[in-house]
N, C-alpha and C positions, 0 to 999 in steps of 0.2 A: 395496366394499360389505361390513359386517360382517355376520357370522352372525344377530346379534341384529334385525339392520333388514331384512334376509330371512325371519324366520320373522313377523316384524311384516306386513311387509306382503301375506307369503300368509296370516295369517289376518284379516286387517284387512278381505280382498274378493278376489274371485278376481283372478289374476294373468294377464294377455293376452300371447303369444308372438308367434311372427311367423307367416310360413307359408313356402313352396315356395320356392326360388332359384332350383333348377337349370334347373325347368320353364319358371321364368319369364324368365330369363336365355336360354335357347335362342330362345322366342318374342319378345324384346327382340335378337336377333343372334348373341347367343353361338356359335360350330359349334361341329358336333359332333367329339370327338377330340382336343381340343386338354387343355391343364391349366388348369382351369377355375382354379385359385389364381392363374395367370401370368397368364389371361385378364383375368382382373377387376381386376388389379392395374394391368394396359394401359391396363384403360378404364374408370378410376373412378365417371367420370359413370354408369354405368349399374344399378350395384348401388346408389349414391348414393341415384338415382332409385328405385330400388324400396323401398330402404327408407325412405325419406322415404314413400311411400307407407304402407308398413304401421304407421310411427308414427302418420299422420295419419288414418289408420282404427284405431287403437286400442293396438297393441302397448305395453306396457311396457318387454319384452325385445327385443333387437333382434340378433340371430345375426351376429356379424362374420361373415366367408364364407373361414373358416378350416377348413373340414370334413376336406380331404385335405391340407391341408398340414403333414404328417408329414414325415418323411426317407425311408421306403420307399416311401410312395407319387409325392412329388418325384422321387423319383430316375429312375423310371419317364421322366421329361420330361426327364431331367439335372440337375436342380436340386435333388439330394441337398446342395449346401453352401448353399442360397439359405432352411432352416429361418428363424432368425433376423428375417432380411429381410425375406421377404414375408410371417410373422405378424405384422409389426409395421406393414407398410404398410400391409396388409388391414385391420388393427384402429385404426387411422386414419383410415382412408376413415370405417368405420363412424361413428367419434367425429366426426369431423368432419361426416357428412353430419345427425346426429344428438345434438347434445351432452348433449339435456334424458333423453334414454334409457339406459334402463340394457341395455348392452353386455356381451355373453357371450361369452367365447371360445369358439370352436366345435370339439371333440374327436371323433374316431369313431376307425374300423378302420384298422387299418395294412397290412392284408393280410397280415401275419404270424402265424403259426399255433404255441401252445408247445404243447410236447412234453405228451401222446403226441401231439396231434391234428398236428402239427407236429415241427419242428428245432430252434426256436426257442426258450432259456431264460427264463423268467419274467425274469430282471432282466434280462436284456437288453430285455424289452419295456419294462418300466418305464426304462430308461433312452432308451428312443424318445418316449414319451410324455412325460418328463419334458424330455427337449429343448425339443418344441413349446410344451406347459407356461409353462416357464421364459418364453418371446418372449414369450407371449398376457400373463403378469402382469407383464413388464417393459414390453410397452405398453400397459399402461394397465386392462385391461376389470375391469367388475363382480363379474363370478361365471363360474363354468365349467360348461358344458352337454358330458356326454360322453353323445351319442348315436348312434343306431340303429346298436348295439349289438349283435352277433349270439351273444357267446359270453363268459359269464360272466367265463371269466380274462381276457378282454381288459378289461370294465370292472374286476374289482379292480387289473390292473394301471394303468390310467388315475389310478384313486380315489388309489391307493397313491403314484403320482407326483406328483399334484396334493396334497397331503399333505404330502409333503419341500419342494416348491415351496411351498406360502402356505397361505396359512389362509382362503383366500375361498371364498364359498359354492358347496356343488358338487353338480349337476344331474345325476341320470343314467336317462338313457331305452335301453329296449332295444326290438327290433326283434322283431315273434313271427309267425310261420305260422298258416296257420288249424286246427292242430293246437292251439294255442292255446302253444306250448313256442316255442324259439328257434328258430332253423338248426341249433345243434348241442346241441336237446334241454333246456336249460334251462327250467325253468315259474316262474311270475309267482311263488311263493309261496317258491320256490327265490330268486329275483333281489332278492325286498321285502327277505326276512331278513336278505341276505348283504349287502347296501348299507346297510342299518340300520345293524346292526353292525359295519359300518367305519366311518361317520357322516355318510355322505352330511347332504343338507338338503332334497334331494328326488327321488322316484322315479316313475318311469311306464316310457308307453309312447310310440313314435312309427312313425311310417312303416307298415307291418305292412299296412294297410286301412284300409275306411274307417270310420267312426264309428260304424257300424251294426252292424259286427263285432267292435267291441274291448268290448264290456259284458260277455262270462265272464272276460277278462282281467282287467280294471277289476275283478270281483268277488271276484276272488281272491286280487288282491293286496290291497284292502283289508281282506280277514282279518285280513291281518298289519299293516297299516301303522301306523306312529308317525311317520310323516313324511307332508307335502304329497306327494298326487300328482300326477302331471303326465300329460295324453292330448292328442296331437299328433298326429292320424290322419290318408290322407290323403283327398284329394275324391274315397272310392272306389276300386274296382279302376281299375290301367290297359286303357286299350282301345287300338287301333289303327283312324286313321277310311280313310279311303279311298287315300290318297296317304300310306301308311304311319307318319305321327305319331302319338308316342302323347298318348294325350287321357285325363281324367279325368271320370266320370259327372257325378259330384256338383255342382250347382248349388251357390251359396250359401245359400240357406234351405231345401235339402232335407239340406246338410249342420248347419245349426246345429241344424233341429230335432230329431237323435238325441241331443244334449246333454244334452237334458232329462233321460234317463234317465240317463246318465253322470253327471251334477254329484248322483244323491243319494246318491252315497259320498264320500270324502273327496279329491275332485281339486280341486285350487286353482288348478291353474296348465294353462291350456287354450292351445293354438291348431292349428295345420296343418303337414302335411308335403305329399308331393308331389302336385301338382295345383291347389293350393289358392292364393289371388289375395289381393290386398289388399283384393277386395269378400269374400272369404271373413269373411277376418278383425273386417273391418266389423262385417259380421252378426252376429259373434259377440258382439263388445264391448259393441253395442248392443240385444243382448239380454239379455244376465245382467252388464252393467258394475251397476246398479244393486241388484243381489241376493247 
């Protein structure tokens, strides 16, 4: 996908994301413990199946389930040489289960930390990021989503790799406390500017809470914004029900209807992080697809 048919199409109409994997992957069989990258790589059918689902309920975007597979955090399961590989399977299944959608490689945290916060040198991260990078645009996807996002240098490191790598459109969401800053103090007004000016193509937020709490974030970074935002909240705080599961508040229609107030700044590009179902995403399509 080129830069030019990405800024087309988020202002053309809002742009529909996916929602939740991991939550739903668990309650689909997934256990707990395992590398969810090797998991689903096992058992195709299953992520297949869900995303076939959040297409068919609206998404445009469709999250290969490339989230942790990094080389640090692989390596954790032994599968520090298997980068390559399973981003590429992973982003197969995706295309395959889905050809008509536009397919995102999926970038987060590596669990490395650069100096001071950390041991770890700035290019050394960009050279982790740019590994995975590198799989995700040599199989194949549309654009690149680096999210939930806890720590500024980690997204410029991402942005900065995904830059040497291609030229394809690149998403970047971060993760905020009800402090309204990151984990490690970053503020929305801090993260707009500094993505701007590398040249992201779009910026938000994700994961953090639910939709009822992201509107002082939403309002801040829209001070600054020259790019599509993006809000990806998720169905509410987690909770724990009886038999120790974590469970999410949020219905679908008591989740869509905080939207309302979200969509009157400049966010283009909506869907769900944890919790949130492919009737979530429903709800949402079929309520503001036509506005």
């Amino acid at each position: 996908m080129k830069k030019e048919e990405f800024k087309k199409l988020t202002t053309s109409r809002y742009v529909f994301m996916d929602g939740a994997t991991g939550s739903n992957l668990i309650k689909r069989g997934m256990p707990s413990g395992v590398c969810t990258e090797l998991w689903i790589a096992d058992n195709p059918e299953v992520i297949s199946g869900l995303q076939k689902e959040y297409r068919q309920a609206g998404s445009d975007i469709i999250l290969a389930p490339t989230f942790g597979a990094n080389r640090p955090l692989l390596s954790k399961h032994g599968l520090g040489d298997k980068v390559g590989e399973l981003n590429k399977k992973l982003v197969a299944v995706s295309k395959a289960a889905n050809p008509d959608a536009i397919i995102a490689g999926d970038v987060s945290m590596t669990g490395l930390m650069v100096e001071p916060l950390g041991d770890t040198e700035f290019e050394e991260l960009i050279g982790v990021y740019r590994e995975q990078i590198r799989a995700l645009c040599e199989a194949g996807v549309d654009l690149l989503d680096i999210e939930t996002m806890m720590y500024l240098e980690d997204a410029k490191a991402a942005v900065t790799a995904a830059k040497e790598v291609c030229d394809l459109p690149i998403m970047v969401t971060m993760s905020y406390t009800e402090g309204g800053k990151t984990m490690y103090g970053n503020s929305p007004d801090e993260v707009i500017c500094a993505m701007q000016e590398m040249g992201v193509d779009a910026c938000g937020i994700n994961c953090s809470a639910g939709p009822d709490n992201v509107l002082p974030i939403v309002e801040k970074m829209d001070e600054y914004a020259k790019v599509p935002l993006i809000v990806k909240p998720n169905a509410g705080l987690p909770e724990r029900d009886k038999d120790g599961n974590t469970i999410y508040s949020m219905g679908p229609k008591e989740f869509v209807d905080c939207f309302d107030d979200i969509l009157k700044y400049n966010v283009r590009i909506i869907g769900g992080c944890c919790g949130t179902t492919p009737e979530h995403i429903k709800e949402l399509h079929d309520r503001y697809f036509s506005q």
